[in-house]
mmCIF file of the C-alpha atoms, coordinates in Angstrom:
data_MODEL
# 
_entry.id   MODEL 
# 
loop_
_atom_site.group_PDB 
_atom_site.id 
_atom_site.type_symbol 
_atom_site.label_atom_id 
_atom_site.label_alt_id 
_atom_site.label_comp_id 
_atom_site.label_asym_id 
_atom_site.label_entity_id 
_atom_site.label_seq_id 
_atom_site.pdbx_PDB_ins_code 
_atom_site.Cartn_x 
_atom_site.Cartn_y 
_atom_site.Cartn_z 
_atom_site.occupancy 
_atom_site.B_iso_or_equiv 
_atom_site.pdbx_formal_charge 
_atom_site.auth_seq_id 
_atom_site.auth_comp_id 
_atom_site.auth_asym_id 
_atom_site.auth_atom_id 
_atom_site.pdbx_PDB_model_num 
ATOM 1   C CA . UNK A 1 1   ? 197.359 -69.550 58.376 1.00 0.00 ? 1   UNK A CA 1 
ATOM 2   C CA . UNK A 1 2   ? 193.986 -69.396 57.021 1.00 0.00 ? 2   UNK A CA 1 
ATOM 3   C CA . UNK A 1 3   ? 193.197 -66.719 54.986 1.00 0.00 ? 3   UNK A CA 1 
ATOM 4   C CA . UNK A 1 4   ? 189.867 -65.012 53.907 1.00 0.00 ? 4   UNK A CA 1 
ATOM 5   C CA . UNK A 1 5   ? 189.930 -62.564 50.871 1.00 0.00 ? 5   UNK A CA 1 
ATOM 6   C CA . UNK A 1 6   ? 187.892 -59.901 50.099 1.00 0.00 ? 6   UNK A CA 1 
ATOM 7   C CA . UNK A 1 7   ? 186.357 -59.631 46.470 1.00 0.00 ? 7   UNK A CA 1 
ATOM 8   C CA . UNK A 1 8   ? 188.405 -56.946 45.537 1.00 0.00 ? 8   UNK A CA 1 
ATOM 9   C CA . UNK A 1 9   ? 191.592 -58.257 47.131 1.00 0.00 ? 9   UNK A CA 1 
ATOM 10  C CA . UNK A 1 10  ? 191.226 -61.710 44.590 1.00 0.00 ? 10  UNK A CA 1 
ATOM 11  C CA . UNK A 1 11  ? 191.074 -59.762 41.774 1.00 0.00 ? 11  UNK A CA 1 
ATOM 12  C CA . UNK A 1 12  ? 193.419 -57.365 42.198 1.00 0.00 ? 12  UNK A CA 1 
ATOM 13  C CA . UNK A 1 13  ? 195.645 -60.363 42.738 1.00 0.00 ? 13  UNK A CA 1 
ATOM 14  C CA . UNK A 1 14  ? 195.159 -62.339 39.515 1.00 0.00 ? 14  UNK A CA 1 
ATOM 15  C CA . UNK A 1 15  ? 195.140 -59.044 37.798 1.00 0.00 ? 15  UNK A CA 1 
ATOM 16  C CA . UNK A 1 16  ? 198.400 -58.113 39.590 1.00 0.00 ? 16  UNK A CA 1 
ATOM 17  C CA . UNK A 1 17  ? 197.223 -54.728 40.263 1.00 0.00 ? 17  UNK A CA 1 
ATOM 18  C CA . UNK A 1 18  ? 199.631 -52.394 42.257 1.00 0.00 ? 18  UNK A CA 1 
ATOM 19  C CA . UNK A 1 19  ? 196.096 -51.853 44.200 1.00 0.00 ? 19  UNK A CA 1 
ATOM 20  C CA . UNK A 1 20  ? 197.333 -54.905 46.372 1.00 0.00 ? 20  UNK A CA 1 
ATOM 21  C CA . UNK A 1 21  ? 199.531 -54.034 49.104 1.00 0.00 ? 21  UNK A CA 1 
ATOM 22  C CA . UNK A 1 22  ? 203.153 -55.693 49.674 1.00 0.00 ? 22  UNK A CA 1 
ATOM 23  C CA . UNK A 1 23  ? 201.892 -57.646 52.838 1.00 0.00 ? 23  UNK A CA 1 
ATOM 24  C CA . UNK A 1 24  ? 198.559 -58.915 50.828 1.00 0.00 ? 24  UNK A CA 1 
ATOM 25  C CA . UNK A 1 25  ? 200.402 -60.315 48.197 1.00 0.00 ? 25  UNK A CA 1 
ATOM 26  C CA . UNK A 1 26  ? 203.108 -61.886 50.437 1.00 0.00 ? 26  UNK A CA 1 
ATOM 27  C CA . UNK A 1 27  ? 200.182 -63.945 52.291 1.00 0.00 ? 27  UNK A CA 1 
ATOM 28  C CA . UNK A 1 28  ? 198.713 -64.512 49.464 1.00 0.00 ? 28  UNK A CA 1 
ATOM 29  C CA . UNK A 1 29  ? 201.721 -65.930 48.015 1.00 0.00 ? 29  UNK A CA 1 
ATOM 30  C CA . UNK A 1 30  ? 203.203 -67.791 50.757 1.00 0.00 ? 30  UNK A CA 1 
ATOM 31  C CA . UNK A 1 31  ? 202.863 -71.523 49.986 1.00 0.00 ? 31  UNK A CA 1 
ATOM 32  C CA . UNK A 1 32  ? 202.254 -72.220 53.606 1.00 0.00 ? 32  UNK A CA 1 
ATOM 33  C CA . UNK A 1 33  ? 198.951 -70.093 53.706 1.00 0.00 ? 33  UNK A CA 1 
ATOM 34  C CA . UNK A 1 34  ? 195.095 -71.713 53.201 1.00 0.00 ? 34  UNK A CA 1 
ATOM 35  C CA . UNK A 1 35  ? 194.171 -69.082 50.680 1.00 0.00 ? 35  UNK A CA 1 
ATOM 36  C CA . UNK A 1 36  ? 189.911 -69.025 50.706 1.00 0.00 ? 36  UNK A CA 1 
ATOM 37  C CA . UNK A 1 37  ? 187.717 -67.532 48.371 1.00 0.00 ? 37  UNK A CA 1 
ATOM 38  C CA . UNK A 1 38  ? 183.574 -67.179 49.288 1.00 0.00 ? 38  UNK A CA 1 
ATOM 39  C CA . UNK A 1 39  ? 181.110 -68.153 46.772 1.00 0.00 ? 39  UNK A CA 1 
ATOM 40  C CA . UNK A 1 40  ? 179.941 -64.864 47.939 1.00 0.00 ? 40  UNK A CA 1 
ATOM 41  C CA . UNK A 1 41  ? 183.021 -63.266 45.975 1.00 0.00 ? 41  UNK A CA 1 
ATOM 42  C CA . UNK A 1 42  ? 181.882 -65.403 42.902 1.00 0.00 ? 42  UNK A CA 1 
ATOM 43  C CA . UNK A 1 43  ? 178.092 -64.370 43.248 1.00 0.00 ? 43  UNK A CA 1 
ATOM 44  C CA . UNK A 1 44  ? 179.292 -60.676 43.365 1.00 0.00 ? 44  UNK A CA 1 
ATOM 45  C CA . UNK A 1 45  ? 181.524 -61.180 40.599 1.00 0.00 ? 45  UNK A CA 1 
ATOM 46  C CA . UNK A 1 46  ? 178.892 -62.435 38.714 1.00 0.00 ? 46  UNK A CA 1 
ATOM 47  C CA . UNK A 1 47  ? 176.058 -59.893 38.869 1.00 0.00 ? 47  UNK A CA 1 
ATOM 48  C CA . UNK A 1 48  ? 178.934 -57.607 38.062 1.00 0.00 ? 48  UNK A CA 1 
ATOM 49  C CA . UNK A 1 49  ? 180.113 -58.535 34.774 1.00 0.00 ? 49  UNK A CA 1 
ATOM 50  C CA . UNK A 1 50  ? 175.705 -59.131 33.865 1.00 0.00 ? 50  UNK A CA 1 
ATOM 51  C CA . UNK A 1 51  ? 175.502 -55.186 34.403 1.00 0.00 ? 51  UNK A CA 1 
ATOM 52  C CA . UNK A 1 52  ? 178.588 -54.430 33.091 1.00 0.00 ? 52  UNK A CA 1 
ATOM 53  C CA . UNK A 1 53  ? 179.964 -53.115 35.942 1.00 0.00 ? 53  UNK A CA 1 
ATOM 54  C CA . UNK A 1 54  ? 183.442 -55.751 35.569 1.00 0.00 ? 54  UNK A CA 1 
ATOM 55  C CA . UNK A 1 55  ? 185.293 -57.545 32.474 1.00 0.00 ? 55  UNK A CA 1 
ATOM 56  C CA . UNK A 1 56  ? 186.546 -60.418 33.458 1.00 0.00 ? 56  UNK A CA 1 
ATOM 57  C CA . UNK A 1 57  ? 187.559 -61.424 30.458 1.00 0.00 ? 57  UNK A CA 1 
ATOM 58  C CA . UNK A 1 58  ? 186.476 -65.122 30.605 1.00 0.00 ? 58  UNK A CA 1 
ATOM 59  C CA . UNK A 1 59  ? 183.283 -66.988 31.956 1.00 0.00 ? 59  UNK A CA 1 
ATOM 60  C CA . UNK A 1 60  ? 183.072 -67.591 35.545 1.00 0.00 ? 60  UNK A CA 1 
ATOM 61  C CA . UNK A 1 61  ? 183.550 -71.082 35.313 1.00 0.00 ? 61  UNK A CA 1 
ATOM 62  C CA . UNK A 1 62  ? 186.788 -70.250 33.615 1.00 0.00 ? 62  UNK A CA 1 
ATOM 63  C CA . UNK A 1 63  ? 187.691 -68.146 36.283 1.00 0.00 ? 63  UNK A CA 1 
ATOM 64  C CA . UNK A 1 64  ? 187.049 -70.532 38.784 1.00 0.00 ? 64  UNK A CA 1 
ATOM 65  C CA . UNK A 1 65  ? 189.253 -73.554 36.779 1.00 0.00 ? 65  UNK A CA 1 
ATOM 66  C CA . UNK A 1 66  ? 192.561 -71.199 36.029 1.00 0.00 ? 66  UNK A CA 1 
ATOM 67  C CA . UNK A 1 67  ? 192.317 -68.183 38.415 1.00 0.00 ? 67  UNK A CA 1 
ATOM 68  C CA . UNK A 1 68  ? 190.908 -69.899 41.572 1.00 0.00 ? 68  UNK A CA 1 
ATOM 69  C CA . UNK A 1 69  ? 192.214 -73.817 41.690 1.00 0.00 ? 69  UNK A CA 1 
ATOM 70  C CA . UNK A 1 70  ? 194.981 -72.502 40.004 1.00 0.00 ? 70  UNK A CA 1 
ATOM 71  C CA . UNK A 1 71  ? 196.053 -70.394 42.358 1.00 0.00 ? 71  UNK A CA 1 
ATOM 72  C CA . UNK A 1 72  ? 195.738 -72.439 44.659 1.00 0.00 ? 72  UNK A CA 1 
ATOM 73  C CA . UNK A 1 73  ? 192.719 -71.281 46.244 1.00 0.00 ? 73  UNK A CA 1 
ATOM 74  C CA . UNK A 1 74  ? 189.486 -73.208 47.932 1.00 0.00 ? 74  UNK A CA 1 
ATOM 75  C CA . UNK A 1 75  ? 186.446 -71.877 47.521 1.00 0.00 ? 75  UNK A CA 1 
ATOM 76  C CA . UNK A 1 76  ? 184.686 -71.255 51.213 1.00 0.00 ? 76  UNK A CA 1 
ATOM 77  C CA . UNK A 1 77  ? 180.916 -72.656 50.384 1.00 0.00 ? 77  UNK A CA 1 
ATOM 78  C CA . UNK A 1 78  ? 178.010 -71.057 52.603 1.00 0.00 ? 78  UNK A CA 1 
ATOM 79  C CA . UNK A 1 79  ? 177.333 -73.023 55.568 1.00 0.00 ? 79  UNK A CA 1 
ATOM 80  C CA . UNK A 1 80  ? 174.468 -72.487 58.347 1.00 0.00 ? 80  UNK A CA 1 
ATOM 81  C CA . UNK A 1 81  ? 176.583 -71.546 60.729 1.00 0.00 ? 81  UNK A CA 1 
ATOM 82  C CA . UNK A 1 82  ? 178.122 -68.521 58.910 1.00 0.00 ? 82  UNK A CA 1 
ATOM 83  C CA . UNK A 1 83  ? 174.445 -67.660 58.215 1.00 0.00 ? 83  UNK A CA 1 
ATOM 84  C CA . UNK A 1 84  ? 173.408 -67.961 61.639 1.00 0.00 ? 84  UNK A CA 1 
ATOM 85  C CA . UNK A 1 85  ? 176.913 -65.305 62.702 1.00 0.00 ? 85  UNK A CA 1 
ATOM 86  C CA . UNK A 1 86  ? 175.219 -63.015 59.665 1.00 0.00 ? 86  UNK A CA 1 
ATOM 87  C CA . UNK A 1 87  ? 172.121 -62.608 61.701 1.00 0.00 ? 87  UNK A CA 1 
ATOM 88  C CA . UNK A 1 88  ? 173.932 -61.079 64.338 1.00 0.00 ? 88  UNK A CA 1 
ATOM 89  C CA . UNK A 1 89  ? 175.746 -58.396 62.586 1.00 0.00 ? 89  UNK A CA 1 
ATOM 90  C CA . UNK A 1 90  ? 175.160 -54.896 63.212 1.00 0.00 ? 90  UNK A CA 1 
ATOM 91  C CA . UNK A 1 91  ? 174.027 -52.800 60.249 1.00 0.00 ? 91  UNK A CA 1 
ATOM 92  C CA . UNK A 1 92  ? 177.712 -51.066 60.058 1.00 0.00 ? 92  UNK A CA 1 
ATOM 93  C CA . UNK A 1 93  ? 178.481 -52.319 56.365 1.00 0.00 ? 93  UNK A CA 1 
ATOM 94  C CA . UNK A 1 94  ? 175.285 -52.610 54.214 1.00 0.00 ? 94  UNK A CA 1 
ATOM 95  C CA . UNK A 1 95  ? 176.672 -54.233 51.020 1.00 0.00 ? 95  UNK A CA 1 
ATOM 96  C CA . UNK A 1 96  ? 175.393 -57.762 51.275 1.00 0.00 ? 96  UNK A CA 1 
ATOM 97  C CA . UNK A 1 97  ? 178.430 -59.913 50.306 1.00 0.00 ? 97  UNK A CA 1 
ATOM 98  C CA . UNK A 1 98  ? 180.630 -58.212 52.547 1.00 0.00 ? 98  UNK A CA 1 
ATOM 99  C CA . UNK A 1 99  ? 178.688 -59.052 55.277 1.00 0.00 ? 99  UNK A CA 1 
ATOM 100 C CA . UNK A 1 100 ? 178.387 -62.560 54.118 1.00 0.00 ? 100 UNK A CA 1 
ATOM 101 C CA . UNK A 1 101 ? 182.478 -62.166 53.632 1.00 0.00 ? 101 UNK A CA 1 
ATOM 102 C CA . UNK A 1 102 ? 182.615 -60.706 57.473 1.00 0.00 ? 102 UNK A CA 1 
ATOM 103 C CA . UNK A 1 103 ? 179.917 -63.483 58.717 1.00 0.00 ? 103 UNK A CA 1 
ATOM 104 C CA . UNK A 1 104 ? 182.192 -66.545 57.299 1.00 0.00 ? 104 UNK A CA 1 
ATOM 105 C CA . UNK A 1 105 ? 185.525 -65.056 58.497 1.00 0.00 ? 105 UNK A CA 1 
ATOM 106 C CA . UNK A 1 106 ? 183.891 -64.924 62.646 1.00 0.00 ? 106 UNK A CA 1 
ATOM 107 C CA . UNK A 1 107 ? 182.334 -68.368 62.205 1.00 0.00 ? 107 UNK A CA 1 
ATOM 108 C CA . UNK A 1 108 ? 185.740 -69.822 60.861 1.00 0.00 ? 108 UNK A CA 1 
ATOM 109 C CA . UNK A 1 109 ? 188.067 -67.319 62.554 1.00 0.00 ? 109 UNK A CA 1 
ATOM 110 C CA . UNK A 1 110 ? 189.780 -66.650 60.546 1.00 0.00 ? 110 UNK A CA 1 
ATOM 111 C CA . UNK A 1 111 ? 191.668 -62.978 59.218 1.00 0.00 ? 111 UNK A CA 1 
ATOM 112 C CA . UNK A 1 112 ? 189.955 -61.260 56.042 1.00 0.00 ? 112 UNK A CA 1 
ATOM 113 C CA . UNK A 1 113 ? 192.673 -59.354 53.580 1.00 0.00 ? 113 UNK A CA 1 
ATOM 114 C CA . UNK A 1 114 ? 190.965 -56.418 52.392 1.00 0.00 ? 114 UNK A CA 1 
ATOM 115 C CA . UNK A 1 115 ? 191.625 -53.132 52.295 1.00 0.00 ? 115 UNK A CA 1 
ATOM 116 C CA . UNK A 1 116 ? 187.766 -51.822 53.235 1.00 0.00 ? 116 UNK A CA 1 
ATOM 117 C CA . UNK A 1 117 ? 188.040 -49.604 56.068 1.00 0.00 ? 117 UNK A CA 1 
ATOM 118 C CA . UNK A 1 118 ? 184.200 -50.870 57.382 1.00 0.00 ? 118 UNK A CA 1 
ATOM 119 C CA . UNK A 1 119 ? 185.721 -54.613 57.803 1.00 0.00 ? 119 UNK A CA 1 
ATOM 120 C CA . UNK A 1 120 ? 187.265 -52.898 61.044 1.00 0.00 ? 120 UNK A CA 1 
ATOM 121 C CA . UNK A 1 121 ? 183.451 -51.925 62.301 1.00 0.00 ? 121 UNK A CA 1 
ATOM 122 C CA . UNK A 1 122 ? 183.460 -55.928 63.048 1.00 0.00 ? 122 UNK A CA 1 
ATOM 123 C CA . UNK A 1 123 ? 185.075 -57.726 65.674 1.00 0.00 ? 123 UNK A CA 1 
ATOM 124 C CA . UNK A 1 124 ? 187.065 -59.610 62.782 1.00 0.00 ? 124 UNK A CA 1 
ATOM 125 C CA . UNK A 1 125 ? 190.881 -59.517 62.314 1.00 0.00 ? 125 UNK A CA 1 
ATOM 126 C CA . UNK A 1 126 ? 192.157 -57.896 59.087 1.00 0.00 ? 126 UNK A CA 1 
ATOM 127 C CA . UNK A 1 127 ? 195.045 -57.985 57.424 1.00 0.00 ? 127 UNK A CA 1 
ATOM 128 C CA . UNK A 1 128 ? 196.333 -55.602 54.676 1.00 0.00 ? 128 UNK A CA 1 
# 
């Protein structure tokens, strides 16, 4: 299965945060799962740590080479077509990179894990 995470559902998993339910880390674990990351996730992550709002500890890059590839994860680039599904979304969620999140899981259907409640406000499956 492909898989889509949410921002928060990556970094609760390198951080191994009890935040991450059972099921989440299962999928995420399970060698037989495409595990995805957006660029949006590593834009957000990003402007975070420049106002201080996260520590990652390391420099993105970093965190791309050990926590990302090394997990085993791709990262999902932005394509015209998820930007094109984007357009259509109804104002439910405002924060910008979950939409781009919700916008690249309906052009590639495939599920999101997250545990944000708004996902649900979009015709997009989610698992948790």
């Amino acid at each position: 299965m492909r898989l889509l995470l949410d921002t928060h559902a990556f970094l609760w998993f390198i951080q191994g945060s009890q935040n991450l339910s059972k099921t989440a880390k299962n999928l995420i674990e399970a060698q037989e799962n495409q595990k995805l990351l957006s660029i949006a996730s590593l834009w957000e992550m990003s402007i975070k740590v420049s106002i201080g709002k996260l520590d990652l500890g390391m420099a993105i890059a970093e965190l791309v080479s050990r926590e990302v590839y090394g997990n085993g994860f791709e990262v999902l680039a932005i394509q015209a077509n998820h930007l094109d599904e984007l357009t259509k979304l109804i104002f439910h969620h405002k924060d910008p990179f979950d939409r781009l999140i919700i916008a690249q899981a309906l052009a590639e259907r495939m599920p999101v894990l997250t545990k944000d409640e708004a996902f649900g406000r979009y015709p997009v499956s989610i698992l948790w």
